[in-house]
C-alpha positions, 0 to 999 in steps of 0.5 A, spaced: 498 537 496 504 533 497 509 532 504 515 528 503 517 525 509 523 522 511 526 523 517 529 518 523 524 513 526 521 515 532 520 513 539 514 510 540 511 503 539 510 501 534 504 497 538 497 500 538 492 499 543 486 496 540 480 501 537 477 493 538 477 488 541 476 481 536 468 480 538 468 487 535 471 485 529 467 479 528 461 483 528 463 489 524 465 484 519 458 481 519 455 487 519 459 489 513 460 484 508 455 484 502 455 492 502 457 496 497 465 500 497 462 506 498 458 504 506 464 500 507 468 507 507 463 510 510 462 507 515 470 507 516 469 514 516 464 514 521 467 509 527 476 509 525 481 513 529 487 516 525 484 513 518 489 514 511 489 510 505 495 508 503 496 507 496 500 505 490 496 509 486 492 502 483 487 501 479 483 500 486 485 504 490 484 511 485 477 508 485 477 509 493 480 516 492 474 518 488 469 514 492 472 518 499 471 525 495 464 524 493 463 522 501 467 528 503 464 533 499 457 530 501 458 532 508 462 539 505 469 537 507 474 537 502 476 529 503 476 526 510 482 521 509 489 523 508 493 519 503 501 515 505 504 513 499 510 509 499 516 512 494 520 506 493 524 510 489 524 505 483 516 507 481 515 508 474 515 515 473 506 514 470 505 512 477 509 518 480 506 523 475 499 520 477 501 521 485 502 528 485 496 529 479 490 525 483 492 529 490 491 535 486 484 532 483 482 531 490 485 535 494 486 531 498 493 531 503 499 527 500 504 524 505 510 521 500 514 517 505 521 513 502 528 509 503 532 513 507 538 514 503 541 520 500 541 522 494 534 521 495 533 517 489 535 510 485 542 512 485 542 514 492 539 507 493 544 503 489 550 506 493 548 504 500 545 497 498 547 495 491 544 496 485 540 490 483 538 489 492 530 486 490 535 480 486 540 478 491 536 479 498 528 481 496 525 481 504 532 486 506 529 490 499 521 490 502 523 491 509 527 498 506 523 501 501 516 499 503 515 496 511 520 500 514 517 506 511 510 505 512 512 504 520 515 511 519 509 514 516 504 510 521 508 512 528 510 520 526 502 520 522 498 517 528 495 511 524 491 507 527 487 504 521 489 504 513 484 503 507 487 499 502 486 497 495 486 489 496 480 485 493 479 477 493 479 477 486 486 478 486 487 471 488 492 468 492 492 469 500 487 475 497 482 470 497 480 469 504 480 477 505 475 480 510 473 488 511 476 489 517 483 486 518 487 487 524 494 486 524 500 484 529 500 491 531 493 492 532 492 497 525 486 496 523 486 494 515 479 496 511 478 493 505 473 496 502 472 493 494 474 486 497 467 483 492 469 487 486 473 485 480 478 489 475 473 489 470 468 491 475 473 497 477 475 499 471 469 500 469 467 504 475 474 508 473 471 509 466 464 511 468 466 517 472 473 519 470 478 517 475 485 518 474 489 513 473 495 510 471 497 511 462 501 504 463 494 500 463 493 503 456 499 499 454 496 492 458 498 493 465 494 491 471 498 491 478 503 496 477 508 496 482 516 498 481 520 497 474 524 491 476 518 487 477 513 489 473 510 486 467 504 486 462 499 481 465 500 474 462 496 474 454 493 467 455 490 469 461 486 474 456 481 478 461 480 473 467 482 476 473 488 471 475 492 476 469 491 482 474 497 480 479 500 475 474 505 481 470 508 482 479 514 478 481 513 474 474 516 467 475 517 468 483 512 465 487 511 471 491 504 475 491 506 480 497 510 486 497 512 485 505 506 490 507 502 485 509 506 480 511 508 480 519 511 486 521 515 484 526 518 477 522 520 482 517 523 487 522 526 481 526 529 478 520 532 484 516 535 486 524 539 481 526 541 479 518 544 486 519 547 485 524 550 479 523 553 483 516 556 488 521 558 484 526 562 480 521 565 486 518 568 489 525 571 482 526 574 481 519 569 475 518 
């Protein structure tokens, strides 16, 4: 159940009015922390306009789906929560199988947004901003083939509020993660395994037959795009600091640009791009 999505950006803001005000937040937060994945979906389900999961297809986020499956069809419906997933157009071709399998699985509706260029693939890419982008500028390569593309999906969609896959387990800025955060914009982000760790997941995964992606069985955890992804750090053995320690080996980045200010990026990418322009017009 898949829907590519590429069309032009819309119009409207990408401001949202608040579904909550900040006392609001703080009380949820209160209430919420300490319970389990499956109350704080529920309870997502229950209170959040124009909710969908975003998902790179992780370790985490299948376990969400599943976990948003059996809520659904605890109340007869088939799933509650549609899915984004972002083709940055450089996945490995496991995680664009598990896509289309995992939607399939649960039934639940796929909405694949990407980079607009043409041909529609890494070559297409390649052709319009360079083939190695994510060496020679990585905020211009974030913006293009994952923050302007989830602003795309979130103004044409109506999202107001997203689930993600984040946990504080994962360390770095994850660290300080709550339930409910609220961004720039007013999107309300939910974490709703935020307590757990890998091994926690992965065991909820084995127990009850999730699909996930093939290259874990090769000793990857945090799976992102083919260029910046590696098998975990073999000296950090089963400790939680190896799942995000194969993603941007060697860099201090830990954040792909979708949690990271929205209009920064957008500012940055804008008048960068203009000035290349302006320098190309006057022979610069």
């Amino acid at each position: 159940m898949t829907s590519q999505d590429q069309a032009g950006g819309s119009s409207r803001s990408d401001i949202l009015t608040p579904q909550y005000n900040e006392q609001e937040i703080a009380a949820f937060n209160a209430e919420l922390e300490g319970k389990s994945p499956q109350e704080i979906l529920i309870w997502a389900v229950d209170h959040l306009d124009g909710l969908y999961q975003t998902t790179a297809f992780g370790l985490t986020g299948t376990a969400a789906l599943d976990m948003i499956s059996k809520i659904s069809l605890d109340r007869h419906e088939i799933h509650l929560v549609p899915l984004i997933f972002l083709d940055t157009l450089h996945h490995f071709p496991e995680t664009l199988a598990l896509a289309q399998t995992a939607s399939d699985h649960y039934l639940a509706p796929l909405h694949t947004y990407a980079p607009q260029v043409e041909p529609l693939n890494a070559e297409g890419f390649a052709a319009k901003y360079g083939s190695s982008l994510w060496e020679t500028d990585e905020a211009a390569y974030d913006y293009l083939v994952k923050v302007e593309p989830a602003a795309r999906a979130y103004r044409e969609l109506g999202v107001r509020a997203v689930i993600t896959g984040r946990r504080r387990s994962q360390g770095a800025e994850r660290e300080g993660l709550k339930v409910l955060e609220v961004d720039e914009r007013g999107l309300i982000k939910v974490n709703p395994l935020i307590s757990w760790t890998f091994k926690e997941v992965k065991a909820y995964i084995d127990k009850e037959d999730v699909p996930y992606n093939t290259l874990l069985d090769q000793g990857y955890r945090s799976i992102g795009d083919v260029h910046s992804t590696a098998p975990p750090d073999p000296s950090l053995a089963d400790s939680d600091a190896a799942e995000r320690s194969g993603r941007w080996a060697g860099k201090a980045k830990s954040e792909c640009g979708l949690h990271v200010n929205y209009f920064d990026m957008k500012a940055r990418f804008e008048n960068k791009s203009n000035g290349t322009e302006n320098a190309t017009a006057t022979g610069a």
